[in-house]
N, C-alpha and C positions, 0 to 999 in steps of 0.2 A: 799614922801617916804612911800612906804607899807611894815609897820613892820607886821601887823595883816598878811597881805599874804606870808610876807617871813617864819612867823612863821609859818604860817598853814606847809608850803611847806616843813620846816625841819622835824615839827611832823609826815608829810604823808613819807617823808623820812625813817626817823626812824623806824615807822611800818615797811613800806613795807623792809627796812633792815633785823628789828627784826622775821619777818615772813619769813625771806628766797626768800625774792621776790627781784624782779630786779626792776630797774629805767626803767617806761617808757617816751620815751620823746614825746610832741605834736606837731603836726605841728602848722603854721603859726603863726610867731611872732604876738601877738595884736590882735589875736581872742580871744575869751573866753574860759575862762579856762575850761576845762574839767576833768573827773576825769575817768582814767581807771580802768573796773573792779577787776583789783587785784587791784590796790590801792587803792579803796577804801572799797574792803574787807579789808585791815588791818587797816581800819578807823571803821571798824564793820555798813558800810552804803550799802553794795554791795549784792544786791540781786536778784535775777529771776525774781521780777517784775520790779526793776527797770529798769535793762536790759532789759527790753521789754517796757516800757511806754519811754524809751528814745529810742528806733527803731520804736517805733510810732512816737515819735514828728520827728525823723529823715526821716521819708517815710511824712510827712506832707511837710516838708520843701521843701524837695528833689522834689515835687510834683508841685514844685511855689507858693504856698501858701506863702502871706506874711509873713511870722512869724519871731519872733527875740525873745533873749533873753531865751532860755529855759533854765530851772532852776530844782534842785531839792527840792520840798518845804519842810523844817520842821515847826513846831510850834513857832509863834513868843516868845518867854520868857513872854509876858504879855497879852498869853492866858490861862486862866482859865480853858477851856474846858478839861474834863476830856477823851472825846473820843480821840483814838490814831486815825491821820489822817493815810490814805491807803499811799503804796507809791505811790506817783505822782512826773510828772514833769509838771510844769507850762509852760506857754509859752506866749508874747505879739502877736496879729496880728496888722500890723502899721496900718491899714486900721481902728482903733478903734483910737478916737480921742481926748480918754477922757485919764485923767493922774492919775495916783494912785503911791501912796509911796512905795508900797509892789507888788508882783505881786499876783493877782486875777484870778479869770475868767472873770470877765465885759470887761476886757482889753485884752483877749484873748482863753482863754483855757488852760485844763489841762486836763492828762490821767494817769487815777487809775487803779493800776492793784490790783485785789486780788486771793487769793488762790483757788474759786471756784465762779461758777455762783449765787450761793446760799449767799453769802459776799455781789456780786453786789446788789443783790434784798434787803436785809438789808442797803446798801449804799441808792438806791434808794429812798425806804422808808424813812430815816433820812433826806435826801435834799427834798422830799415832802413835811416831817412834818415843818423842817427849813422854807419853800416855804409859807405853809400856815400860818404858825405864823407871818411870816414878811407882809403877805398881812392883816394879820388880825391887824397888829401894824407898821405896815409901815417899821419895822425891824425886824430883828430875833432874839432869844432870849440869843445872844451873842451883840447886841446890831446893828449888820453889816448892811445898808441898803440892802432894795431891791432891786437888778440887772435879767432882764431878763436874763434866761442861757436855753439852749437846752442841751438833754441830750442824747446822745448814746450808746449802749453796746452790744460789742461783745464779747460774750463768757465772759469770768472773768475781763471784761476791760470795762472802763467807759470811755468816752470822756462827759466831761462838756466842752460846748463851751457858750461865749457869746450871747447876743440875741441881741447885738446890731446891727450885721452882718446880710442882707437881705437874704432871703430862701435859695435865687439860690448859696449864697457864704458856706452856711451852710450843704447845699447838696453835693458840691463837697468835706468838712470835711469829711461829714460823707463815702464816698463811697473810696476815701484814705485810713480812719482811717480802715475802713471793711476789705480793703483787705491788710492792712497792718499786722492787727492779723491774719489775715486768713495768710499769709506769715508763721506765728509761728518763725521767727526769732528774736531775739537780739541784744544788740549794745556792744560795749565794751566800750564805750565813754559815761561816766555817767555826767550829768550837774555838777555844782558847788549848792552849797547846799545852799538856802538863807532862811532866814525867810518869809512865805508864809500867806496870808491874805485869807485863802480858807474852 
């Protein structure tokens, strides 16, 4: 029995009532849930980047790219970190073999969108500093081990991909992920929002 899901599902109900919005319904019984952008505007999680890092992971998918499980990450409850993460959606690629409780990037990838180029280069810098302290302590200074991660960005969009993935599979990420911002469109199919390890 999922009480936790049937409740979410009355509260996003309610919203999307109380805001004058309609029911939308998904397809396919037994996929993953997904969340439309009006209802999850009346959750107050529905934004311009999200919409756009989830038509990223969807032009990745759509591509043949192994990938499963996209996700949208928030902060676990028993993270301390004071920085507000960007919005992202995470994502597994099966082709990574290694198992984690949360989803990561070691275990696949994720795509941050911010409000200007000038955000990413601030992003940047943080995951260099984070990079160098864990090489310099074998972690980073939230305690998280070291994972090789490659990093891309187009325009106001970051792709952190895993390093455990060989060049050739990492190349065909990045030149998807390229022309997938360069597309400039949007998804209306926003993940399910899980607690993220990123």
């Amino acid at each position: 029995m999922r009480r936790p899901a049937a409740r979410w599902a009355v509260l996003a109900l309610l919203a999307v009532l109380a805001s004058g919005g309609g029911v939308v319904a998904h397809a396919h019984p037994g996929s993953p849930r997904t969340h439309s952008a009006s209802e999850t505007a009346a959750g107050g999680r529905a934004t311009a980047e999200l919409a756009l890092a989830a038509w990223v992971v969807a032009r990745l998918t759509e591509s043949g790219l192994p990938i499963s499980d996209p996700v949208v990450c928030t902060r676990p409850a028993s993270n301390p970190d004071p920085e507000v993460p960007p919005p992202m959606v995470a994502f597994r690629d099966r082709r990574v073999e290694r198992s984690y409780p949360r989803p990561v990037v070691a275990a696949g990838g994720a795509v941050e969108v911010f409000a200007s180029e000038a955000e990413v280069a601030d992003r940047l810098a943080l995951l260099e500093e984070q990079t160098i302290a864990a090489q310099r302590n074998g972690f980073d200074e939230m305690g998280r081990a070291l994972h090789p991660e490659r990093r891309y960005q187009a325009g106001p969009v970051l792709l952190r991909l895993t390093g455990f993935l060989p060049p050739q599979a990492a190349e065909r990420y990045r030149t998807v992920f390229e022309q997938a911002v360069a597309d400039g469109a949007t998804s209306d199919d926003i993940p399910e929002e899980v607690p993220c390890s990123i």
